[in-house]
PDB file of the backbone (N, CA, C, O) and the ligand in Angstrom, with CONECT records:
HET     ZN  A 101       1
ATOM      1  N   UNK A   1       3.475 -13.737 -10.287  1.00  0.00           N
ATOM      2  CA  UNK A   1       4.743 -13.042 -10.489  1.00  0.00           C
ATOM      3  C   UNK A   1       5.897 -13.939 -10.057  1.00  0.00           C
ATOM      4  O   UNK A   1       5.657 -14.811  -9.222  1.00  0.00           O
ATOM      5  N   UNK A   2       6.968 -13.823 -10.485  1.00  0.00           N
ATOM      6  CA  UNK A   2       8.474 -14.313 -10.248  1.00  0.00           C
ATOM      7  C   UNK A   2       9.046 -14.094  -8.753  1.00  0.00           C
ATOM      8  O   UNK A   2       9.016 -13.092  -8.038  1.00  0.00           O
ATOM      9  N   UNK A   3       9.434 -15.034  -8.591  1.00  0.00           N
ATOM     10  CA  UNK A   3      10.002 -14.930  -6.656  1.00  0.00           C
ATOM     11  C   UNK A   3      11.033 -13.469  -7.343  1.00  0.00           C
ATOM     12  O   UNK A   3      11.624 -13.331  -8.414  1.00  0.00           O
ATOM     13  N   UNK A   4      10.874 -12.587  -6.165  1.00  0.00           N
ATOM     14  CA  UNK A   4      11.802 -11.277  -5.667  1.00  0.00           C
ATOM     15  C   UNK A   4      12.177 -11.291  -4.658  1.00  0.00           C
ATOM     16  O   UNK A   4      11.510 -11.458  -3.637  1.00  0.00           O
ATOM     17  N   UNK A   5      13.469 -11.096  -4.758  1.00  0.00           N
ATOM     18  CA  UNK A   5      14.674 -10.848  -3.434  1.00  0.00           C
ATOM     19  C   UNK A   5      14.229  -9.789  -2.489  1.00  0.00           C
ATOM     20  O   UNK A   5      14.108  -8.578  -2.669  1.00  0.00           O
ATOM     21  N   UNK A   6      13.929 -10.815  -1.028  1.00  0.00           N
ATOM     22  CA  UNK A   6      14.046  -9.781  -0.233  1.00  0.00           C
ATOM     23  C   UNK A   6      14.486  -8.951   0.181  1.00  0.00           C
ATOM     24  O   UNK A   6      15.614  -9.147   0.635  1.00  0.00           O
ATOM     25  N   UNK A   7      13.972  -7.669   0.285  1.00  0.00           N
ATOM     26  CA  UNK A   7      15.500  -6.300   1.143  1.00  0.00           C
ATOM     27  C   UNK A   7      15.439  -6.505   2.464  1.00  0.00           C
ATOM     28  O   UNK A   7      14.426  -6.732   3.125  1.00  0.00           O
ATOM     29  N   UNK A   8      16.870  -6.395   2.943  1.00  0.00           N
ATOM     30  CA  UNK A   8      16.440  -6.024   4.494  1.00  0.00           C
ATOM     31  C   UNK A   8      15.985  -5.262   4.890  1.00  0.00           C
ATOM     32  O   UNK A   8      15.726  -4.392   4.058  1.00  0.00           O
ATOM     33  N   UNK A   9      15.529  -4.942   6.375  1.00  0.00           N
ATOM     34  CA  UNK A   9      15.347  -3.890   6.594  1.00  0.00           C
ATOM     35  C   UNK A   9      15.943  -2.374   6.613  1.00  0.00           C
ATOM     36  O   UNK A   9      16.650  -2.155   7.597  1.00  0.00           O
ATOM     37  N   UNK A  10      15.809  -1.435   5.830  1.00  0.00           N
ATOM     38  CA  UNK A  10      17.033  -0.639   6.068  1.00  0.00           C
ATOM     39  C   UNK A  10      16.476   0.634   6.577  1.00  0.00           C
ATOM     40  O   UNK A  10      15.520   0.969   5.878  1.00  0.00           O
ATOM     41  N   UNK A  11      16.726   1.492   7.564  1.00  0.00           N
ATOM     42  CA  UNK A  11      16.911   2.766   8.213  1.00  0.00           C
ATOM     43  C   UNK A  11      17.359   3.525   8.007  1.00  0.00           C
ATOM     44  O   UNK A  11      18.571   3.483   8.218  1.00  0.00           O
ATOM     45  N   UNK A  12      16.892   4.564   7.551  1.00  0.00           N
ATOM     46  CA  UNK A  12      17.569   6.331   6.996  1.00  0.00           C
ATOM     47  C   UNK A  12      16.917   7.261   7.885  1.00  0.00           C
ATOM     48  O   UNK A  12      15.734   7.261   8.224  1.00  0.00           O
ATOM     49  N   UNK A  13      17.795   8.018   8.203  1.00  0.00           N
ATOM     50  CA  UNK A  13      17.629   9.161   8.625  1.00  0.00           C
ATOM     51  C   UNK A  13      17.332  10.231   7.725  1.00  0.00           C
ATOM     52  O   UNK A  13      18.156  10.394   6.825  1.00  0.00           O
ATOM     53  N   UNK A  14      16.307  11.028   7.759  1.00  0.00           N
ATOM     54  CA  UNK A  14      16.092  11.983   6.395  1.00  0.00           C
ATOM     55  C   UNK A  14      15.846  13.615   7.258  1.00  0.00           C
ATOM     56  O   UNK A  14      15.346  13.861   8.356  1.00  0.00           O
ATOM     57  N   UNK A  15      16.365  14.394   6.344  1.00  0.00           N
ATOM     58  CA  UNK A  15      17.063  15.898   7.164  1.00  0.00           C
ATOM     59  C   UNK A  15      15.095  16.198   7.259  1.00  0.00           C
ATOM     60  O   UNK A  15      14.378  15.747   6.366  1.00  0.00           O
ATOM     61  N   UNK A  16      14.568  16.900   8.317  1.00  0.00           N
ATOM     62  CA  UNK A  16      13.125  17.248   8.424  1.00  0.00           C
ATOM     63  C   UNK A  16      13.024  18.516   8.050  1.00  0.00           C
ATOM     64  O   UNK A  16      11.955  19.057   8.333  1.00  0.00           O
ATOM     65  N   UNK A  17      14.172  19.430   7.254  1.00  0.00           N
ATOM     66  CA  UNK A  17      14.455  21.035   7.076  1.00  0.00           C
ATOM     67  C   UNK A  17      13.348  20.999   5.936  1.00  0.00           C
ATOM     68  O   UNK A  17      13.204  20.056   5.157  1.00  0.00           O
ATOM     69  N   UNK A  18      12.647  22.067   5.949  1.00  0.00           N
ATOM     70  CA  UNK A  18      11.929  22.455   4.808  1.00  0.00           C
ATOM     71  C   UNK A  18      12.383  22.325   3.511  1.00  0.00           C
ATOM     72  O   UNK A  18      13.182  23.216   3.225  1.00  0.00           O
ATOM     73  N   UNK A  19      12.141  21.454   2.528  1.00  0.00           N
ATOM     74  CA  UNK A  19      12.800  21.332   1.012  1.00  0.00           C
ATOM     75  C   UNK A  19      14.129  20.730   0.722  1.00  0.00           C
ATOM     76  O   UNK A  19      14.665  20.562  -0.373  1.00  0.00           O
ATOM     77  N   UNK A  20      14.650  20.372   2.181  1.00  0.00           N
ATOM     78  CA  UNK A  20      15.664  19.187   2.294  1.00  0.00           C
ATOM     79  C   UNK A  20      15.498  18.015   2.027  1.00  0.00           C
ATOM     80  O   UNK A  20      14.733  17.366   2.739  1.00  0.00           O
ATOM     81  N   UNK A  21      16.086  17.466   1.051  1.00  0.00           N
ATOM     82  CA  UNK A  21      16.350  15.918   0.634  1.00  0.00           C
ATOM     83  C   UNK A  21      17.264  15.133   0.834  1.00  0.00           C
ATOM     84  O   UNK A  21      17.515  14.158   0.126  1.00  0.00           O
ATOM     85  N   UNK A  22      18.107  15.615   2.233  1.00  0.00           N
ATOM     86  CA  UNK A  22      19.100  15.164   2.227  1.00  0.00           C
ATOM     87  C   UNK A  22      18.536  13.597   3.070  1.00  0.00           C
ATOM     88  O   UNK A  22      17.452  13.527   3.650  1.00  0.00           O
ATOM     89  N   UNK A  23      19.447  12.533   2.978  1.00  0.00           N
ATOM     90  CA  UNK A  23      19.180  11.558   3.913  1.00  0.00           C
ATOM     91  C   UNK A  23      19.873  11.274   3.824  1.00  0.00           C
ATOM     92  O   UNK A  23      20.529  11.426   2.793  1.00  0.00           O
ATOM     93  N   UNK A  24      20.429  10.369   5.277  1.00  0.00           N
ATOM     94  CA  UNK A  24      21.654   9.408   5.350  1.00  0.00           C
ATOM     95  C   UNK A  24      21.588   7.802   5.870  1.00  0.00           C
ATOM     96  O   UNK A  24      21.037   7.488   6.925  1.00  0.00           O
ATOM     97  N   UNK A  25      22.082   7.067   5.179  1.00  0.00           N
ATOM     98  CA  UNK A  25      21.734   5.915   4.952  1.00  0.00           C
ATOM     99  C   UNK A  25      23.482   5.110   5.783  1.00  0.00           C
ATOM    100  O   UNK A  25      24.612   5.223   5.308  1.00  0.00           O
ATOM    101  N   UNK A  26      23.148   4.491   6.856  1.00  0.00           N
ATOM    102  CA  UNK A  26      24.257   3.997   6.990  1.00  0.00           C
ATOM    103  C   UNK A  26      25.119   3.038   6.117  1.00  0.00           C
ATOM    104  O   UNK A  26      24.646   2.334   5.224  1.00  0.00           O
ATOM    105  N   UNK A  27      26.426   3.082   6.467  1.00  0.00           N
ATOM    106  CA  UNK A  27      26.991   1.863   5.301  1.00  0.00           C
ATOM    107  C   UNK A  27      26.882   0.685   5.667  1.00  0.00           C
ATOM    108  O   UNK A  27      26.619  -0.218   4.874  1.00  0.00           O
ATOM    109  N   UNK A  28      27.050   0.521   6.813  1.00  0.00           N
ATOM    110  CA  UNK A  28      27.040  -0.824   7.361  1.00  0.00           C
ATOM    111  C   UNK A  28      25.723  -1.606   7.300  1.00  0.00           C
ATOM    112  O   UNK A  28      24.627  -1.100   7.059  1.00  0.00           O
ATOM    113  N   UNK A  29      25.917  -2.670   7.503  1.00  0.00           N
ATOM    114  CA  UNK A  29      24.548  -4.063   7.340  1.00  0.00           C
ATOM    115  C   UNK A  29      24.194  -3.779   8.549  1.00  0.00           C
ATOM    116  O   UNK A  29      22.980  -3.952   8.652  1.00  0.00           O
ATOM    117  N   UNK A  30      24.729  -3.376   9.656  1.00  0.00           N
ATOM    118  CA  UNK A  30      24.241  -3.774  11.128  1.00  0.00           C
ATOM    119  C   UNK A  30      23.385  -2.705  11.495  1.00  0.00           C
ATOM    120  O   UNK A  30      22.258  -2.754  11.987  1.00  0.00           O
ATOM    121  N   UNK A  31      24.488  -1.178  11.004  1.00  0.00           N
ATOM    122  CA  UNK A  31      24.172  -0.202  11.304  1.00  0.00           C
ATOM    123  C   UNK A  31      22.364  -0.048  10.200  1.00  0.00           C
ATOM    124  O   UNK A  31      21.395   0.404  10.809  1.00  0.00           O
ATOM    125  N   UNK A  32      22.258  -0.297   9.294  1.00  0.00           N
ATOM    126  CA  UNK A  32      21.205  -0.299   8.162  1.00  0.00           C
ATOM    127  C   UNK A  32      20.063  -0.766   8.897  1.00  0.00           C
ATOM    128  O   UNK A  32      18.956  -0.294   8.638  1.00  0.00           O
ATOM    129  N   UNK A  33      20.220  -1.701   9.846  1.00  0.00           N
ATOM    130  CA  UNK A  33      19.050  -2.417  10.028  1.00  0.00           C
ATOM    131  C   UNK A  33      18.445  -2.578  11.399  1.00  0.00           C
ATOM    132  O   UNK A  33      17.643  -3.449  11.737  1.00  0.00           O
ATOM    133  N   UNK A  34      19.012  -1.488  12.233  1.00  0.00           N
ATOM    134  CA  UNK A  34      18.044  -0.938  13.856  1.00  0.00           C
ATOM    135  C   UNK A  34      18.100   0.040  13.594  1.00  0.00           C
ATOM    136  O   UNK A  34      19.178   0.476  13.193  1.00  0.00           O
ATOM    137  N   UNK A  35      16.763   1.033  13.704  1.00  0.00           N
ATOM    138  CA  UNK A  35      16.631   2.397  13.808  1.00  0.00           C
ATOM    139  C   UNK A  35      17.544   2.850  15.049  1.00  0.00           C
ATOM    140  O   UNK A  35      17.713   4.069  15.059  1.00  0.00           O
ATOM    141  N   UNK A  36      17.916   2.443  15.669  1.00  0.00           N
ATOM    142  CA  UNK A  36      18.500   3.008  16.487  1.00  0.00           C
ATOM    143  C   UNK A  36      20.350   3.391  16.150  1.00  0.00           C
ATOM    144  O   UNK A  36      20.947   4.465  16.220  1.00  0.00           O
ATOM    145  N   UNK A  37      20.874   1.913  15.754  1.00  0.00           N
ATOM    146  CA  UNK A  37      21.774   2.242  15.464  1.00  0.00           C
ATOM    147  C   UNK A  37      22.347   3.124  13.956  1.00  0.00           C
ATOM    148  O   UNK A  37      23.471   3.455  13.579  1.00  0.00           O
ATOM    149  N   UNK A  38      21.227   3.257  13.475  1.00  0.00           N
ATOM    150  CA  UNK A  38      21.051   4.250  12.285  1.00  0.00           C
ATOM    151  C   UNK A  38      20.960   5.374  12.703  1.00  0.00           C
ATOM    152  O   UNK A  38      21.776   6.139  12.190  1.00  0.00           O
ATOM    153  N   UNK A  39      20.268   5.833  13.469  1.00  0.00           N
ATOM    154  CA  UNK A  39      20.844   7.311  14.558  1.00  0.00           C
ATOM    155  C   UNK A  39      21.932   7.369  14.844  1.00  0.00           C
ATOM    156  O   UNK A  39      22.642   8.303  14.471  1.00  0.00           O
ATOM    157  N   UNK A  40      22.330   6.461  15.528  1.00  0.00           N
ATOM    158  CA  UNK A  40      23.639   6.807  16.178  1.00  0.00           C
ATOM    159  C   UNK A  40      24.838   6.817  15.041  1.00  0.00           C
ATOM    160  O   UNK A  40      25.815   7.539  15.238  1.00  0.00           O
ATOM    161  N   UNK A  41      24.762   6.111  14.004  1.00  0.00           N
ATOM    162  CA  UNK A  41      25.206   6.895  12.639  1.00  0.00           C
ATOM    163  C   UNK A  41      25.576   8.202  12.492  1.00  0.00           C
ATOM    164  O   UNK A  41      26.597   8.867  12.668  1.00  0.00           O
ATOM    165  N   UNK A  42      24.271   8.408  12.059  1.00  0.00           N
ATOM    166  CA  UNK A  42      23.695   9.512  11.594  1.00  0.00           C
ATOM    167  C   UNK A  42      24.450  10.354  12.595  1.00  0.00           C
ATOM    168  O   UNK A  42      25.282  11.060  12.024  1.00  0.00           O
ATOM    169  N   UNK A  43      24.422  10.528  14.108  1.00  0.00           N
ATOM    170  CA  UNK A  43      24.838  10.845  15.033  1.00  0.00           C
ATOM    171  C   UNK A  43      26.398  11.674  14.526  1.00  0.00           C
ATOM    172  O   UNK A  43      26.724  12.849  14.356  1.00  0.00           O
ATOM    173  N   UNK A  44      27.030  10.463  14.420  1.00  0.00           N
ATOM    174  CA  UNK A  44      28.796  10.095  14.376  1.00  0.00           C
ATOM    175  C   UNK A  44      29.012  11.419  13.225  1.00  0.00           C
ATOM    176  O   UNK A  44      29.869  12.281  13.029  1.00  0.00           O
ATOM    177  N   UNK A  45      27.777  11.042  12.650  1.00  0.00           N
ATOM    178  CA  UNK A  45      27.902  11.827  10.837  1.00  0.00           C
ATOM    179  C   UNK A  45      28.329  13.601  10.858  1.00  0.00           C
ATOM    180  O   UNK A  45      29.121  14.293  10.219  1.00  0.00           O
ATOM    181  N   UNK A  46      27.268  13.873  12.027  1.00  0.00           N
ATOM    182  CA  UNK A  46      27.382  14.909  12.179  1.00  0.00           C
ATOM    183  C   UNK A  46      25.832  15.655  12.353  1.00  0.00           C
ATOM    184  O   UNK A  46      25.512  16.796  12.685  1.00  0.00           O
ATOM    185  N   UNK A  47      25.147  14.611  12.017  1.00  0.00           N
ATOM    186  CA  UNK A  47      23.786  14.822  11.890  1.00  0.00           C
ATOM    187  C   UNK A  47      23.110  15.262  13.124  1.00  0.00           C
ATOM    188  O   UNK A  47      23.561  14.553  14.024  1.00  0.00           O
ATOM    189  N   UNK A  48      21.878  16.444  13.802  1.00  0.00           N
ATOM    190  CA  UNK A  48      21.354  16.472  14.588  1.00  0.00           C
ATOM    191  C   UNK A  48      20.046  15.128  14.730  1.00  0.00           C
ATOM    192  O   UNK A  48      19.008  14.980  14.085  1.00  0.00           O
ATOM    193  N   UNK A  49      20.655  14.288  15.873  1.00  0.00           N
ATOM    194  CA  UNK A  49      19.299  13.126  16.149  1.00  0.00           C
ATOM    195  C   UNK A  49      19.591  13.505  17.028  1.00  0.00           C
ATOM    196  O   UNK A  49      20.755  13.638  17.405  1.00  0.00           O
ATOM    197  N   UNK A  50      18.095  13.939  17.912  1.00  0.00           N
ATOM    198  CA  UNK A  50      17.554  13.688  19.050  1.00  0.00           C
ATOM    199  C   UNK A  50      17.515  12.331  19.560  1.00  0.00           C
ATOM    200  O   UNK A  50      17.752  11.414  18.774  1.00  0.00           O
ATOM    201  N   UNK A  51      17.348  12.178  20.313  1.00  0.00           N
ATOM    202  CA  UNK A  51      16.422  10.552  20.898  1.00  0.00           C
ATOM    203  C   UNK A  51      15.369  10.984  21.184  1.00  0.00           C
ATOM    204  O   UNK A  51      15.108  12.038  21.763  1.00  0.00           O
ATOM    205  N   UNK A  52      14.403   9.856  20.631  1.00  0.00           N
ATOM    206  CA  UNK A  52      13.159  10.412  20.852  1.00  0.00           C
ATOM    207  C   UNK A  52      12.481  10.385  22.419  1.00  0.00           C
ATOM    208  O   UNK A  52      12.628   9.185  22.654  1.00  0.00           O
ATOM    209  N   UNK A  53      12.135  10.684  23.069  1.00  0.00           N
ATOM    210  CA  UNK A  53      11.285  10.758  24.174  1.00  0.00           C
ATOM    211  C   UNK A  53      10.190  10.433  24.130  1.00  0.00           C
ATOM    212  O   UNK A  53       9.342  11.096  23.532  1.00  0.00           O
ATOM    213  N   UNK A  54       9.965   9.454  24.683  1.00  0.00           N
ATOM    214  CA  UNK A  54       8.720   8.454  24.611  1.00  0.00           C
ATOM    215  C   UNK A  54       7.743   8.118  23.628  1.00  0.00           C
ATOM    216  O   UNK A  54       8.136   8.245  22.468  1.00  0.00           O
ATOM    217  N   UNK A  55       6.787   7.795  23.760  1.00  0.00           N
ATOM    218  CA  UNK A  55       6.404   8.006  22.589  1.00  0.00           C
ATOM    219  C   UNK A  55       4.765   8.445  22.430  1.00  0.00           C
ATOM    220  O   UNK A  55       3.738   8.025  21.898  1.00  0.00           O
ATOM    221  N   UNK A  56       5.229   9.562  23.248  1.00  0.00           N
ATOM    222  CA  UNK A  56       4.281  10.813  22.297  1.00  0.00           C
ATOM    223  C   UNK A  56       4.234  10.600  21.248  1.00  0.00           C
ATOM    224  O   UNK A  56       4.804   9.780  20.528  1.00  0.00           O
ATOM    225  N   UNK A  57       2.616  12.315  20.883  1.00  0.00           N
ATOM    226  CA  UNK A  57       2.923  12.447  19.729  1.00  0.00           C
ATOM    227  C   UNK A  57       3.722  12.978  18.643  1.00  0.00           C
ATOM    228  O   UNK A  57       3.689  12.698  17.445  1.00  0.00           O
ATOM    229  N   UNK A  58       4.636  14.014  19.455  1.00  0.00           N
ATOM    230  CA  UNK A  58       5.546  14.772  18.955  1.00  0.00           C
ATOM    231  C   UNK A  58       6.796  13.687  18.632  1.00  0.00           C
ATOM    232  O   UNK A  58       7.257  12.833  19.390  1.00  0.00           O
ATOM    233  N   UNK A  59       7.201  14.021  17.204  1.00  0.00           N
ATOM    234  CA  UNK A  59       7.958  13.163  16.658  1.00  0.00           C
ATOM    235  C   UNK A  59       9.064  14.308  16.893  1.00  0.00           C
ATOM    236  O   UNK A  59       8.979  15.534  16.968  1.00  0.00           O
ATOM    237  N   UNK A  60      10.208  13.341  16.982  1.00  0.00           N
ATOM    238  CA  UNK A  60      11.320  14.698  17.257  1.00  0.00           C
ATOM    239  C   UNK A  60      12.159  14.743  15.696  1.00  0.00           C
ATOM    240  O   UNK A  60      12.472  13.771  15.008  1.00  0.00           O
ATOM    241  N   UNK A  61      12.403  16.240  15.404  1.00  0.00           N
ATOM    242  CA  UNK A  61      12.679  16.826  14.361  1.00  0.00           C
ATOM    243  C   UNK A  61      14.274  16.447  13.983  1.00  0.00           C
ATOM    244  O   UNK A  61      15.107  16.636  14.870  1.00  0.00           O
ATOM    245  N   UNK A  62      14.688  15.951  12.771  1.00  0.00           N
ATOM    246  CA  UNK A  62      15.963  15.567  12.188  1.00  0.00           C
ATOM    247  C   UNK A  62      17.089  16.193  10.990  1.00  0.00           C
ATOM    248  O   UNK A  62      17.013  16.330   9.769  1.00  0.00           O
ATOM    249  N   UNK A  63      17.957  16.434  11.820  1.00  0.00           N
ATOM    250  CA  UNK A  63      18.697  17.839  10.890  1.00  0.00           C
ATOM    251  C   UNK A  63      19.784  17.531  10.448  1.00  0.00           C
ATOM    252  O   UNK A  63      20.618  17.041  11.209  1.00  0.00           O
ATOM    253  N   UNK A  64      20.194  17.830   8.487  1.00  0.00           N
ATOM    254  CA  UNK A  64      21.527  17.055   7.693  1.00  0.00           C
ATOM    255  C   UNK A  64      22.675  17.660   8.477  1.00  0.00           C
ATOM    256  O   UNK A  64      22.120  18.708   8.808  1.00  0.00           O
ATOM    257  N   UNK A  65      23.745  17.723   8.944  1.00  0.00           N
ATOM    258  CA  UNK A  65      25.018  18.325   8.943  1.00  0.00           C
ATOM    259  C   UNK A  65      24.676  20.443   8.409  1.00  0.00           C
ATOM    260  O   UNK A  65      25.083  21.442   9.003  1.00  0.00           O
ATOM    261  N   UNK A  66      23.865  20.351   7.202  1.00  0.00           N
ATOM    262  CA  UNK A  66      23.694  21.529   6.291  1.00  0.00           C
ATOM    263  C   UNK A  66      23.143  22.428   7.379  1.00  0.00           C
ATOM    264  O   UNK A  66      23.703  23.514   7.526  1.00  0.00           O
ATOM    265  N   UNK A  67      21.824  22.030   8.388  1.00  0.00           N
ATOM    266  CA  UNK A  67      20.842  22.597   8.723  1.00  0.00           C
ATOM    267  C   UNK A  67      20.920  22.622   9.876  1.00  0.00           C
ATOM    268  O   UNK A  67      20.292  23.470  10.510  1.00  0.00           O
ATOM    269  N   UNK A  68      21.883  21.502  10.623  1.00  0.00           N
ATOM    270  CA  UNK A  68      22.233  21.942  12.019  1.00  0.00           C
ATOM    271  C   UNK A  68      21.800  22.917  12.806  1.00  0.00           C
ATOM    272  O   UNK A  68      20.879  22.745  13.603  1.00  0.00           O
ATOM    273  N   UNK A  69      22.379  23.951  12.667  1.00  0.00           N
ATOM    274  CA  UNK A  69      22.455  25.395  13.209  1.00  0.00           C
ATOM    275  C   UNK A  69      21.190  26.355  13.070  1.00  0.00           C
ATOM    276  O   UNK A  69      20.892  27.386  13.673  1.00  0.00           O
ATOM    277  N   UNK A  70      20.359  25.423  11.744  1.00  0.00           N
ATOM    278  CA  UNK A  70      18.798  26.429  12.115  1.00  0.00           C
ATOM    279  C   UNK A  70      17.814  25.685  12.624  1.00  0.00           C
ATOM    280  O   UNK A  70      16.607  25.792  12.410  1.00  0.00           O
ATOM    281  N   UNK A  71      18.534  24.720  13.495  1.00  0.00           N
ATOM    282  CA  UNK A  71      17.256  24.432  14.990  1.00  0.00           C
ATOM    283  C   UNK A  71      16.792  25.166  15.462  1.00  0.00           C
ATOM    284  O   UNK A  71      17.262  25.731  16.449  1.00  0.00           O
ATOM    285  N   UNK A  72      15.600  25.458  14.891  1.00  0.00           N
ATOM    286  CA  UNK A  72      14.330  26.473  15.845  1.00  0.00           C
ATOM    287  C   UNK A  72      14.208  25.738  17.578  1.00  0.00           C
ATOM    288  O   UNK A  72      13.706  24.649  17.854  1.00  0.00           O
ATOM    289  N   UNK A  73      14.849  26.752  18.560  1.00  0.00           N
ATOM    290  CA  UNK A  73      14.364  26.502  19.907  1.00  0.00           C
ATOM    291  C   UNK A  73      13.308  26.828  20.050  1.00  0.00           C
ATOM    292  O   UNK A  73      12.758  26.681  21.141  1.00  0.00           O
TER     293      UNK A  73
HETATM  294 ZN    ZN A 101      18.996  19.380   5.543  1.00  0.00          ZN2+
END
């Protein structure tokens, strides 16, 4: 096959709501390419990110701006 352009790495945050497709993709190059600072994006956005807590197995749950408010406690 033909040389293909590498992608960087890029980081999205994707809403974890049942039948939600929302995701958010930072704009920035910097922000795109640490999961972390792709949270903190996401964060700014309006988005519910947790930080995760260690690393169990419980993955912590990620909510669009839309779904916010039906965080099951
Ligand atoms: Zn959502």
């Amino acid at each position: 096959m033909s040389t293909h352009e590498a992608q960087q790495p890029i980081y999205e945050v994707r809403c974890n709501h049942d039948g939600c497709t929302a995701t958010f993709t930072p704009e920035t190059g910097f922000s795109s390419r640490f999961a972390r600072q792709a949270r903190h994006a996401a964060k700014q956005a309006g988005w519910d990110v947790p930080p995760p807590y260690g690393k169990g197995s419980r993955s912590p749950l990620d909510f669009c701006p839309e779904h916010v408010q039906r965080r099951p406690r």
